[in-house]
Residue, then its C-alpha position, 0 to 999 in steps of 0.5 A: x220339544x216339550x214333554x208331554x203332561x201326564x194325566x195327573x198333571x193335566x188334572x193338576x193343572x185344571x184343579x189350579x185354574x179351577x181354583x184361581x177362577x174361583x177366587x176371581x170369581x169371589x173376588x168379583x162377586x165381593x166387588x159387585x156388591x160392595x158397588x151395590x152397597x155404595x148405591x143403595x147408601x148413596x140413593x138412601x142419603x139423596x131420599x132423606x136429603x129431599x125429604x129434609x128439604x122439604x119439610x124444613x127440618x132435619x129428620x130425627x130417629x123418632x120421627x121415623x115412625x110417623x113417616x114410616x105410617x104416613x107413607x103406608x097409609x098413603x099406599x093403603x087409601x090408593x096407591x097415592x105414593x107408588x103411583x106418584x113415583x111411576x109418574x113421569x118426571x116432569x120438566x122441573x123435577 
């Protein structure tokens, strides 16, 4: 038959565990973001991707500026941008 644990063994034993839930738990919140930083580079590279295609040429850095305010003024006339982009998804999209 097993002894029985002292008290400070009982503590011993809840401060490991405690301590191995904490590094999973780091573990897991390390992974989950490294996920999320993968999805947003991913979702970032298919914006500009699309927006390449579209105008027909690639995007350089200084033309970040202009399309930075294009797309603010679009926001300030109306919304234009925000409401384009809760539309419905049409068929060919």
């Amino acid at each position: 038959m097993a002894a029985r644990k002292t008290t400070s063994e009982k503590i011993a034993d809840i401060e490991k565990k405690q301590a191995q839930m904490s590094a999973l738990k780091r573990q897991l919140q390390k992974k989950e973001a490294a996920e999320n930083r993968k999805a947003r580079t991913r979702r970032l590279i298919m914006i500009g991707a699309e927006v390449e295609k579209i105008l027909g040429k690639p995007i350089e850095e200084y033309d970040l500026p202009k399309l930075k305010r294009f797309l603010e003024s679009q926001e300030t006339r109306g919304h234009y941008f925000s409401k384009a982009m809760s539309a419905e998804p049409t068929a060919g999209t």
